[in-house]
N, C-alpha and C positions, 0 to 999 in steps of 0.2 A: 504494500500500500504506500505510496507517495503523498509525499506534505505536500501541503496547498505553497504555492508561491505566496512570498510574503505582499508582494502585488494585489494577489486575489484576496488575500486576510484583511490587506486594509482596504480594499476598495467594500468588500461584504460588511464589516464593521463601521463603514461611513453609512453605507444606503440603508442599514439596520438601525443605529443612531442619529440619523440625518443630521451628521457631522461631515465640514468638508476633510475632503483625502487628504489634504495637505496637512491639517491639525492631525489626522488621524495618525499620518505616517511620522510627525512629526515625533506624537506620543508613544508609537510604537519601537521607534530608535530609540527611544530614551529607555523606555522600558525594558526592551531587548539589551542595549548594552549594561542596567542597573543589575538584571537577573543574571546575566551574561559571566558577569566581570566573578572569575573562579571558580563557575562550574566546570565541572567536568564528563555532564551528561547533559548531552543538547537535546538527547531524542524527542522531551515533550516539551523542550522551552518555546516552541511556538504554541502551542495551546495555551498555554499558562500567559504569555505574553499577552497575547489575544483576551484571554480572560479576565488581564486586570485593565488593559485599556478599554472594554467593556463595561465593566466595572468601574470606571473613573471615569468613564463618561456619564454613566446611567448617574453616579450622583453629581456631578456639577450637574447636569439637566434637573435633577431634583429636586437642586436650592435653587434654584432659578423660582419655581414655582410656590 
C-alpha cells in the first residue's frame, strides 16, 4: 500500500477544512519537521502529521465562532 503524496494530504485537508493550500502546506512543514526532528520511524508520520494539522485547524475554526 503507498502513502498518499504529501500534495494530495494537503490539498484533501484544505477542501475538508476550507482552508487555503498554502496555510495548509504551510502548517504541514512545520508540523512535519516539529514530529520529524529524531524520529527514527517515519512509516506513520504522515498520518499523525495530517492529524494534528486537522486538529489545529478544527480549533482555531472553533474560536472563531
Amino acid at each position: 500500500m503507498t502513502q498518499p503524496s504529501v500534495k494530495d494530504v494537503v490539498k484533501a485537508i484544505a477542501t475538508d477544512t476550507n482552508t487555503p493550500a498554502e496555510t495548509v502546506s504551510k502548517m504541514y512543514a512545520d508540523t512535519w519537521a516539529e514530529y520529524s526532528d529524531g524520529a527514527r520511524v517515519l512509516d506513520y508520520l504522515t498520518v499523525l502529521v495530517a492529524r494534528r494539522v486537522r486538529e489545529n485547524l478544527r480549533n482555531v475554526s472553533q474560536g472563531r465562532h
